[in-house]
Every structure is written in structure tokens, then in C-alpha cells.
Backbone as CSV, one residue per row, in Angstrom:
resi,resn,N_x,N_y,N_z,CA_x,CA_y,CA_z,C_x,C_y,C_z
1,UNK,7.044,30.398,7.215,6.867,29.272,8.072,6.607,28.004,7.282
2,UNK,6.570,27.061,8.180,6.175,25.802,7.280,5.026,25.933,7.091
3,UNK,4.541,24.699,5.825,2.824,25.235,5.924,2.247,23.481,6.396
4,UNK,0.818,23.649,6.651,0.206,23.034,7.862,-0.362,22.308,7.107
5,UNK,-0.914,20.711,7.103,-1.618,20.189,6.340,-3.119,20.225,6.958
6,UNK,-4.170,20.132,6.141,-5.232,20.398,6.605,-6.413,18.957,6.124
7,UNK,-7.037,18.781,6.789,-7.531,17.796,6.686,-9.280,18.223,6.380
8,UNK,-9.481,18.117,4.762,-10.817,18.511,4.868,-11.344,17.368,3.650
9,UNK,-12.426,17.606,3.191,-13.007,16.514,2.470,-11.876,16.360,0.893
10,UNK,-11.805,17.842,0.780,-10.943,18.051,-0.962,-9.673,17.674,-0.613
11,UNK,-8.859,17.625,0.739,-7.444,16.969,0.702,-7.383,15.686,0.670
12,UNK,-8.603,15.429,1.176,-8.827,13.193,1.426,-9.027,13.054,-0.215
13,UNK,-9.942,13.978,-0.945,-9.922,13.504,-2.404,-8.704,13.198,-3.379
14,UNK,-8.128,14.887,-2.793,-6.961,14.398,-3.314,-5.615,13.516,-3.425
15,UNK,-5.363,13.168,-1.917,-4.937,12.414,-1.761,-5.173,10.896,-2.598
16,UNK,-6.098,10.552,-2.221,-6.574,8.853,-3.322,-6.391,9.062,-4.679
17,UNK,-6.163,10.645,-5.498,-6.157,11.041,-7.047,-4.355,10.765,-6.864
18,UNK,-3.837,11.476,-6.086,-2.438,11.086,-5.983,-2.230,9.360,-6.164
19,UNK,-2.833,8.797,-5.158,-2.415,7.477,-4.868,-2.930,6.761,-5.736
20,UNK,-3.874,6.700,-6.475,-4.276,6.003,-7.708,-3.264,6.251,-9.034
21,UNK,-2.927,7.650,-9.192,-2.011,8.335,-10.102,-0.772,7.141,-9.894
22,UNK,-0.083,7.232,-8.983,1.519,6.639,-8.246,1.188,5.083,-8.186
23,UNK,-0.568,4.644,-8.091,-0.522,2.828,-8.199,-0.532,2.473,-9.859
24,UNK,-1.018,3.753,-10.880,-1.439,3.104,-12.083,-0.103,3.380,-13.009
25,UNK,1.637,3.861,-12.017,2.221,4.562,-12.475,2.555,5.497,-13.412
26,UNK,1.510,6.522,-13.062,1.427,7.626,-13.891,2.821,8.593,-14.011
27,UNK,3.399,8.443,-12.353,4.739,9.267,-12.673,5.744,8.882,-13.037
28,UNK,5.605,8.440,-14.052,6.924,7.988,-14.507,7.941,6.682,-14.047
29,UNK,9.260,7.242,-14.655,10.302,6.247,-13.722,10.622,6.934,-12.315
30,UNK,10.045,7.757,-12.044,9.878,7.702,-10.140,9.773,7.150,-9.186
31,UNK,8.848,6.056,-10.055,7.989,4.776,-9.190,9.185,3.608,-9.540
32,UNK,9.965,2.873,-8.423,10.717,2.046,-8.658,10.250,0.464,-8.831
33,UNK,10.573,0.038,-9.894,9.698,-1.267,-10.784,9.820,-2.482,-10.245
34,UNK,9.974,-2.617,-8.912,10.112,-3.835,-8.349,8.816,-5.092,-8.354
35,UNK,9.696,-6.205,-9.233,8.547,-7.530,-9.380,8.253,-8.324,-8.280
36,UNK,6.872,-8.582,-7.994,6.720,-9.719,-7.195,7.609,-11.084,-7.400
37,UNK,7.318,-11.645,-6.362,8.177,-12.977,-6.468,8.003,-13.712,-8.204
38,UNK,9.101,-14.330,-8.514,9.036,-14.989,-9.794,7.846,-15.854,-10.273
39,UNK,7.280,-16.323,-8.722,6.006,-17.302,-9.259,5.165,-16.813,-9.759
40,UNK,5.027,-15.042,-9.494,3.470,-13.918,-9.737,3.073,-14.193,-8.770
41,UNK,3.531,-14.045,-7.056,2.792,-13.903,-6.689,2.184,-12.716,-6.555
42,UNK,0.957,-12.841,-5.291,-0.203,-11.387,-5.747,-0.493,-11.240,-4.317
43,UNK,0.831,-11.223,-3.458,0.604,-11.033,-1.847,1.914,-9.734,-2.085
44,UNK,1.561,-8.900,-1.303,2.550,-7.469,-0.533,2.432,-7.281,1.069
45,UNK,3.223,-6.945,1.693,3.693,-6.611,3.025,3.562,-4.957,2.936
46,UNK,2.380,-4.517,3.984,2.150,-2.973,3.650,2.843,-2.758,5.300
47,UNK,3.944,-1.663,5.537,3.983,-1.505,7.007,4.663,-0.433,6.981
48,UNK,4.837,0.487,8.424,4.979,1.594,8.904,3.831,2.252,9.330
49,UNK,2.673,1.527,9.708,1.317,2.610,9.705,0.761,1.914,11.427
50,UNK,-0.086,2.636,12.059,-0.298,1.968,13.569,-1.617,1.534,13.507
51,UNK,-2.164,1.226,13.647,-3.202,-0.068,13.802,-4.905,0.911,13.675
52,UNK,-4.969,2.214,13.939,-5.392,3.298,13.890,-5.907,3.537,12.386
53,UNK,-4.138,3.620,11.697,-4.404,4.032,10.095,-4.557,2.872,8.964
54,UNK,-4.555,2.195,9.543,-5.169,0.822,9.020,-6.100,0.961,7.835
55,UNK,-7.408,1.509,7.922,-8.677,2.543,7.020,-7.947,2.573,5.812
56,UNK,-6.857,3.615,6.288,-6.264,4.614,5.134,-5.233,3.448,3.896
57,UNK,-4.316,3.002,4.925,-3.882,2.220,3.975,-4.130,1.073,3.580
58,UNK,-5.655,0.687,3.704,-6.131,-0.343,2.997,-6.674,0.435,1.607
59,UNK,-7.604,1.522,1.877,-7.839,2.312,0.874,-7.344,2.379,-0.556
60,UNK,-5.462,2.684,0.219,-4.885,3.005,-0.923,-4.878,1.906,-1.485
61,UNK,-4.289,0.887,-0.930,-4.010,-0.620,-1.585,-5.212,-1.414,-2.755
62,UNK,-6.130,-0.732,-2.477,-7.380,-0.938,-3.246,-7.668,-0.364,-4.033
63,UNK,-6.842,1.589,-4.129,-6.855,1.685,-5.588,-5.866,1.206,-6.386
64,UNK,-5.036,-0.036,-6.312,-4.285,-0.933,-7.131,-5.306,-2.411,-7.352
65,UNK,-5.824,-2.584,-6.858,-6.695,-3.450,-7.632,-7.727,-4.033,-6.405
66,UNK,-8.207,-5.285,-6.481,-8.962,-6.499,-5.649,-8.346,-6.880,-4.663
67,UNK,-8.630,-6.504,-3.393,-7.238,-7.253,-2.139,-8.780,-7.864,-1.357
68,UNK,-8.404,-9.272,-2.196,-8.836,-10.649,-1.480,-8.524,-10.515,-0.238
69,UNK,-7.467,-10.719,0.774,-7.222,-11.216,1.636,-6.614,-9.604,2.433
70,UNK,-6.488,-9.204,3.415,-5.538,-8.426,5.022,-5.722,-9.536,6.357
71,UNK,-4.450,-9.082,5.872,-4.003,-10.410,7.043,-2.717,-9.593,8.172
72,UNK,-3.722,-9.234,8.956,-3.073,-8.301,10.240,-2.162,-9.380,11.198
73,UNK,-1.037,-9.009,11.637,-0.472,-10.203,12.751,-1.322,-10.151,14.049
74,UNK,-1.162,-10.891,15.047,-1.976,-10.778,16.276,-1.036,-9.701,16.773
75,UNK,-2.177,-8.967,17.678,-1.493,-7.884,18.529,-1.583,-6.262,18.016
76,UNK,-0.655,-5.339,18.458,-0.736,-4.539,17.848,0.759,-4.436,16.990
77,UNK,0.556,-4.173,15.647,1.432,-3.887,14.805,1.228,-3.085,13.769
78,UNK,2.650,-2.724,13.136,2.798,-1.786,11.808,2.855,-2.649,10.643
79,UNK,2.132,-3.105,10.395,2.342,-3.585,9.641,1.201,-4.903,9.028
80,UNK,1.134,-5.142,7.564,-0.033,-5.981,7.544,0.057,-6.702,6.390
81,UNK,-0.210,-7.621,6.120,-0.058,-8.723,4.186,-1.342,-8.608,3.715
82,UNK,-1.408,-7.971,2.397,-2.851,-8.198,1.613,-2.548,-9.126,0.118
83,UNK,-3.315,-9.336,-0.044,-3.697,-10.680,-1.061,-4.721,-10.122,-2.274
84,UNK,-3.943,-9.925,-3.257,-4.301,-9.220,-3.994,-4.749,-10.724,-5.548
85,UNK,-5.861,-10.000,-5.843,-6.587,-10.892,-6.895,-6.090,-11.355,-8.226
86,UNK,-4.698,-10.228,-8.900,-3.870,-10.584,-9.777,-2.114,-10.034,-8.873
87,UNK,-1.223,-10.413,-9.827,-0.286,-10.268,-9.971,-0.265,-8.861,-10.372
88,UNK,-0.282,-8.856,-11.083,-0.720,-7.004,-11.730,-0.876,-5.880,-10.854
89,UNK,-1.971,-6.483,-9.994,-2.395,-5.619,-8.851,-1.798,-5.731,-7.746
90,UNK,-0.585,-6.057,-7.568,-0.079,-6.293,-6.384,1.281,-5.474,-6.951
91,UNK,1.411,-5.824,-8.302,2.478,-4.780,-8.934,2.402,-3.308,-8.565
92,UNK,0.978,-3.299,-9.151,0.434,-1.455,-8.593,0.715,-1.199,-7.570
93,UNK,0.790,-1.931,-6.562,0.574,-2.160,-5.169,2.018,-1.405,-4.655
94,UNK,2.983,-1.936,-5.411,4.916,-1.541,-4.936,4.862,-0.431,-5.128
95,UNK,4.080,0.229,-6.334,4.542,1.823,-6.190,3.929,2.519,-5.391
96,UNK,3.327,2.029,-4.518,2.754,3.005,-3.547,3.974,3.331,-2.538
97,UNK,4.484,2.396,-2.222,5.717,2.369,-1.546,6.018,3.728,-1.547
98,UNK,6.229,4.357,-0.285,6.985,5.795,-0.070,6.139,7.057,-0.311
99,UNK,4.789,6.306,-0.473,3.477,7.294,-0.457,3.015,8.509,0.270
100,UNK,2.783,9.362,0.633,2.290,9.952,1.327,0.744,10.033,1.729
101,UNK,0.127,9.093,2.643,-1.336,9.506,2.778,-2.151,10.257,3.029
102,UNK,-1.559,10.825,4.239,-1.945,11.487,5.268,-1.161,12.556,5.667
103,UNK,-1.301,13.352,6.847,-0.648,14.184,7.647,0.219,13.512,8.667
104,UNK,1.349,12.625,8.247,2.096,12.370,8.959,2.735,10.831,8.913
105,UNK,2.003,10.005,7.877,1.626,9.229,7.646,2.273,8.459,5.998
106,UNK,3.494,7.590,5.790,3.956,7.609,4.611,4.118,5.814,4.923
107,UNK,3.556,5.418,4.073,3.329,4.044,3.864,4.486,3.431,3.012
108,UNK,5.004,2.244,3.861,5.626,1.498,2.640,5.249,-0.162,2.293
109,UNK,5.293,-0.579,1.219,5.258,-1.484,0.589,6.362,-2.228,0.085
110,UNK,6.715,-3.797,-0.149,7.363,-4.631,-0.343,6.472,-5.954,-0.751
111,UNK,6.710,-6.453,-1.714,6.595,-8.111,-1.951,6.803,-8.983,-0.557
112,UNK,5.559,-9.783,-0.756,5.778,-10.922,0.549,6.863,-11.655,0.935
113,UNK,7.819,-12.093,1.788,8.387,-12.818,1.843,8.155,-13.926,1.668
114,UNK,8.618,-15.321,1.197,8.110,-16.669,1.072,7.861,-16.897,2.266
115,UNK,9.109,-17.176,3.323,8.640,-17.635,4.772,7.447,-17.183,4.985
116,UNK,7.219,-15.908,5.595,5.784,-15.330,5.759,4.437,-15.962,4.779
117,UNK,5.254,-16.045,3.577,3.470,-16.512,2.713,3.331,-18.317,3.131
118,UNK,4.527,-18.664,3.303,3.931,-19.709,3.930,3.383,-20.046,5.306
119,UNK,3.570,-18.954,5.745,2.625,-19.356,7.368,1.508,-18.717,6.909
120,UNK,1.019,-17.885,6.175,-0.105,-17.485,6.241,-1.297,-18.221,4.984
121,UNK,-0.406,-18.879,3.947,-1.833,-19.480,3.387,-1.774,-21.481,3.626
């Protein structure tokens, strides 16, 4: 049969050992090397997650570095912009992209759009 994911304190651990592993790109060329915008910026677009798992994928985003800023749209959405304290850390931030967090639950990541960073700072 398939097997069942289980949700206990040692799978939540492991999980963040994964996701720290995949932000500090430990696996390799797996993790696809996409640069923030040319200026450095240090904003990412985290979405696919419901307003619920929000917790989780701020979490992860934080084991890539300092996220200054979440900046949720009004309403309910998938989706959210964090503002990360370097360039660097917003780098970490892309390989999370295609993550697995949770039981059901696979986060993706992208660099901010300009339009978007300009309505929001």
C-alpha cells in the first residue's frame, strides 16, 4: 500500500532539518539557482499554501535567513511576499521552491515581481 504520513513531534523535526538542508543548498545541483532581481533584491513571492498553513511556511522561509517583512494580500489567499534582510537570504529562500512541508502541503517560491514590489514598499 501506500504509506501514510504521520504527524508527530520527530516528523515536524525533521522536516525543518530537510528544509534548512534544501535553503543552505546542501543538495546539490537539485536546487535550481535562480537570482533575485539584478538590483539584489531581498523580497520572494511564497504561494500555493491556504491561509491555515501560513505557520509552516513562514517557518521554513526563516530557516533561510531574517524575513523583515510578510506581506499577506487582503482577503483570503495562497499566497504571500516576505522581505528578507539580505539578498543572500532570499537566495536561500528559491530553493525551497518545490519543498515538501507537510502532509500535503508543497510550497513554492519565486523572486518578487517589480510591479508587485512596487505597490508594496
Amino acid at each position: 500500500g501506500t504509506p501514510t504520513a504521520v504527524a508527530t513531534p520527530q516528523a515536524a523535526a525533521l522536516r525543518e532539518v530537510e528544509v534548512a538542508a534544501i535553503a543552505s543548498g546542501a543538495q546539490g545541483d537539485a536546487a535550481p539557482r535562480v537570482r533575485p532581481e539584478a538590483d539584489g533584491s531581498a523580497w520572494v513571492t511564497a504561494f500555493g499554501f491556504a491561509p491555515e498553513e501560513t505557520n509552516a511556511v513562514l517557518r521554513a522561509l526563516e530557516a533561510c535567513g531574517d524575513v523583515l517583512r510578510w506581506v499577506p494580500p487582503a482577503g483570503r489567499a495562497n499566497w504571500a511576499h516576505a522581505h528578507f534582510r539580505q539578498a543572500h537570504e532570499a537566495q536561500a529562500a528559491l530553493r525551497v521552491n518545490g519543498a515538501v512541508l507537510g502532509r500535503g502541503l508543497m510550497v513554492g517560491v519565486r523572486p518578487l515581481e517589480s510591479a508587485q514590489r512596487c505597490e508594496i514598499e
